[in-house]
C-alpha positions as CSV (number, residue, x, y, z in Angstrom):
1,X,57.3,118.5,33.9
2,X,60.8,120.0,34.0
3,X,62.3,116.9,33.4
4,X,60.6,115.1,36.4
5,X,58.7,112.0,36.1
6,X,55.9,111.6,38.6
7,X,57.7,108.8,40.2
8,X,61.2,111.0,40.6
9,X,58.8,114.4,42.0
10,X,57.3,112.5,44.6
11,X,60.8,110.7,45.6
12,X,62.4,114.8,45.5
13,X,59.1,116.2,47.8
14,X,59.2,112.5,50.3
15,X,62.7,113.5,50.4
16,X,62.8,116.5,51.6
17,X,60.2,116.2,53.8
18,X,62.3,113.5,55.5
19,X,64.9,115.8,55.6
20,X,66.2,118.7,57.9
21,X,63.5,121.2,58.8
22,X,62.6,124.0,58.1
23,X,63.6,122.9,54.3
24,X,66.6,124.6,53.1
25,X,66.4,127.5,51.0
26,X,68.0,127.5,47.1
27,X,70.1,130.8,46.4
28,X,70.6,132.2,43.1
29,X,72.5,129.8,40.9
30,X,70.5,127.1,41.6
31,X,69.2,126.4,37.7
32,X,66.1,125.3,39.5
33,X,65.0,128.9,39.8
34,X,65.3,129.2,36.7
35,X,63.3,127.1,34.2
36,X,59.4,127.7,34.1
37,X,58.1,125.3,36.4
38,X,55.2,123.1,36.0
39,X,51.7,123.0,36.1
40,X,50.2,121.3,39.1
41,X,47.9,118.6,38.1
42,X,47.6,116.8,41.5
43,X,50.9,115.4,41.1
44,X,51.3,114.9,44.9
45,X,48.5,113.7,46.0
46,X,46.2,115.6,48.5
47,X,48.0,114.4,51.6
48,X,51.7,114.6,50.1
49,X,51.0,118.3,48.8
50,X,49.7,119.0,52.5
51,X,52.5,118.1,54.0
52,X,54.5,120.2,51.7
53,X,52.4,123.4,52.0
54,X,53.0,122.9,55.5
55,X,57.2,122.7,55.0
56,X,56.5,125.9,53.1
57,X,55.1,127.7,55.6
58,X,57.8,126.5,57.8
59,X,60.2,127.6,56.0
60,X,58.6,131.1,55.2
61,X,58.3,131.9,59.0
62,X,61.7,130.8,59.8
63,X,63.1,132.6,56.9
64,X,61.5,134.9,57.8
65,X,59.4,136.1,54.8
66,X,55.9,136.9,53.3
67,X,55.8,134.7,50.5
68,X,57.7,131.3,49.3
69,X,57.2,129.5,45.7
70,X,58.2,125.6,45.9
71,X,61.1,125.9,43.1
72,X,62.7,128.2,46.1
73,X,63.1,124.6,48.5
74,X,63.8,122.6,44.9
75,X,60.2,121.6,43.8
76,X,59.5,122.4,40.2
77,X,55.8,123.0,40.4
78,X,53.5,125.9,39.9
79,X,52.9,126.3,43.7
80,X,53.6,129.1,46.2
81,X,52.6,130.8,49.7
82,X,51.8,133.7,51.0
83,X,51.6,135.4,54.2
84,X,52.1,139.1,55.9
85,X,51.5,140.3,59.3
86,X,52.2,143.4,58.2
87,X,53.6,144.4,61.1
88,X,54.7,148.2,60.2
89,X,54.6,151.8,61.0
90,X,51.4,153.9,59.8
91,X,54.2,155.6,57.7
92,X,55.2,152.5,55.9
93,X,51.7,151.1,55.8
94,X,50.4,154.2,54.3
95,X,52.9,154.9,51.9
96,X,53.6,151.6,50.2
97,X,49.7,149.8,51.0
98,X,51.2,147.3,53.2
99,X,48.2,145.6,54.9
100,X,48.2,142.1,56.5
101,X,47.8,139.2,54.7
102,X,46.3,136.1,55.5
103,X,48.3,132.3,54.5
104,X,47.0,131.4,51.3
105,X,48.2,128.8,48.9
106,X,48.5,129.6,45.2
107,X,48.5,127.1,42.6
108,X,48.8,127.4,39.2
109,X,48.6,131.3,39.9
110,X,49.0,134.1,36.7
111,X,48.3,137.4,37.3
112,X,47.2,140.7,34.9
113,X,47.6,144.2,35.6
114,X,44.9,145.9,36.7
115,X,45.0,149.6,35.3
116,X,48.1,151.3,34.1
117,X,50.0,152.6,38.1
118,X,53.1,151.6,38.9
119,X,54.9,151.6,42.4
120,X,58.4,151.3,42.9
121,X,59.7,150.2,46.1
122,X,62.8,148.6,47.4
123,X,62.3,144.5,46.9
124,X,64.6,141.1,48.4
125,X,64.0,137.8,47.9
126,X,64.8,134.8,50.1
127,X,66.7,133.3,47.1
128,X,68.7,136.1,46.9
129,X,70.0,136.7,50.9
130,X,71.6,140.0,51.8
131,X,70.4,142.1,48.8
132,X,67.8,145.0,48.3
133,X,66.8,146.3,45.2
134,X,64.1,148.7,44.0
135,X,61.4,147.0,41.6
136,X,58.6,149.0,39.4
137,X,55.5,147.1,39.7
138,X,51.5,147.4,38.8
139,X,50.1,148.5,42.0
140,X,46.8,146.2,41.2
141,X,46.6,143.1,39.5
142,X,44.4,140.5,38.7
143,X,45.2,137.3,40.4
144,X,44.0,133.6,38.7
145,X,44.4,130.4,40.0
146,X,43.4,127.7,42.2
147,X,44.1,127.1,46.4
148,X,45.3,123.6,47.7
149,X,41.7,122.3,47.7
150,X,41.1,123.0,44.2
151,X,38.7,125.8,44.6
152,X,39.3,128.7,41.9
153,X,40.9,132.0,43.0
154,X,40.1,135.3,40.7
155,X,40.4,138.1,42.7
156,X,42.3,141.7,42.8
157,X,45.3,142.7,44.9
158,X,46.8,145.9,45.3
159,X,49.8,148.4,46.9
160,X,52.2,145.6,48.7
161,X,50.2,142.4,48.6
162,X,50.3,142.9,44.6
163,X,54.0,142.8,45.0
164,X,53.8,140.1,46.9
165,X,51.8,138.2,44.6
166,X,53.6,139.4,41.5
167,X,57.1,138.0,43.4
168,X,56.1,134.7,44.0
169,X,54.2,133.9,40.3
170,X,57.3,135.3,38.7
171,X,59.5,132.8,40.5
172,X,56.9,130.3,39.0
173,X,58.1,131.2,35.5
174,X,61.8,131.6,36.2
175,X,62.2,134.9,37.1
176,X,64.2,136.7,39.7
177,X,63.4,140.3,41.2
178,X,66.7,141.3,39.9
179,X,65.7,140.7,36.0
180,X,63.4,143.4,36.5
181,X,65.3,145.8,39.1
182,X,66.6,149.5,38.7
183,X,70.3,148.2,38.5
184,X,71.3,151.6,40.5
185,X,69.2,151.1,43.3
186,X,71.0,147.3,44.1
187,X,72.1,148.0,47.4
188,X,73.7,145.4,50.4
189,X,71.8,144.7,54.0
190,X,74.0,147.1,55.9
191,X,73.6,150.2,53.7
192,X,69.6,149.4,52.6
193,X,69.6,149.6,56.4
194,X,71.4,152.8,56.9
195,X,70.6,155.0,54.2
196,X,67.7,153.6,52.4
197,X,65.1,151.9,54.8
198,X,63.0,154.8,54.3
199,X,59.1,154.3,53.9
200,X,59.6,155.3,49.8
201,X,62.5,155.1,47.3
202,X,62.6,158.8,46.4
203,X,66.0,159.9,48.4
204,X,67.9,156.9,46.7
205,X,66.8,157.8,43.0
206,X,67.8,161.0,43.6
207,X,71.6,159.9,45.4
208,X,71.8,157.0,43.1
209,X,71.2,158.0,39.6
210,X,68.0,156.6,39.0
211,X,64.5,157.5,37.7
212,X,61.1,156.4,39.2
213,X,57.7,156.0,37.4
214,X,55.2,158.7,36.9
């Protein structure tokens, strides 16, 4: 269990939970974010992992953000949530299949792709503040797991909530957006706002010197 006893995981989460709010977000660096983290076996408890889906949300909104995995606040454990208003331009929403999102809680989530499409779109991640990066991805997955009541999740997700889903499951086993970024397209806040907030990636390939998928 990533080197956690159950006693010492349920000191970390009671500890945090005692702590500031929202929960403080880990950055890159943090080895936490990277080691595979565990399966969750009801670890917690029912009302101890309710509380902390609840921090997670928290923390999400105040971010803000559409999706948080619990290594990202220091908890080693396969668990994540998501959640998108979606709250974009038709532009946007037709172009990269941005549609809102519900909350849900993954746990123990894996994911297949569905078909062979990719999408490439300009990515950030709340671990990694002030960054932008453009990320190919399958545009429909296959998404397994369970919720926080136990009850089994198998259902498909395309356009932006499969990215969404693919993000948080990859922090699950360790990985970063960046580990599978075009390294050309890494861009900062102020210029991703400037030159390349457009609704696809097309005039930045083309500036910066890289290629998208067919």
């Amino acid at each position: 269990m990533s080197g956690l006893l159950i006693t010492e995981l349920t000191e970390l989460v009671d500890g945090l939970l005692e702590g500031p709010r929202p929960l403080p977000l880990i950055v890159a660096g943090d080895p936490v974010l990277r080691r595979p983290a565990a399966t969750y076996e009801g670890q917690l408890g029912d009302e101890r992992l309710g509380r902390l889906v609840v921090a997670l949300r928290e923390a999400m909104h105040a971010a803000p953000g559409v999706g948080l995995a619990a290594p990202q606040v220091g908890v080693p454990l396969r668990l994540a949530v998501i959640e998108d208003p979606a709250e974009v331009t038709d532009e946007v929403r037709q172009a990269r299949g941005r549609v809102p999102q519900p909350f849900r809680v993954l746990v123990n989530p894996a994911y297949e792709p569905v078909g062979p499409r990719r999408a490439a779109f300009y990515e950030g991640c709340l671990s990694v503040p002030g960054w932008q990066a453009v990320v190919a991805r399958h545009e429909t997955v296959r998404l397994r797991g369970q919720d926080d009541s136990g009850n089994a999740i198998d259902e498909e997700f395309t356009g932006w909530p499969a990215r969404i889903v693919q993000h948080e499951t990859d922090h699950l086993a360790g990985t970063l957006y960046l580990d599978l970024a075009e390294p050309r397209s890494l861009t900062g806040a102020q210029a991703f706002a400037e030159r390349w907030s457009q609704p696809t990636p097309e005039t930045a390939a083309a500036e910066l010197g890289f290629t998208l998928p067919q």
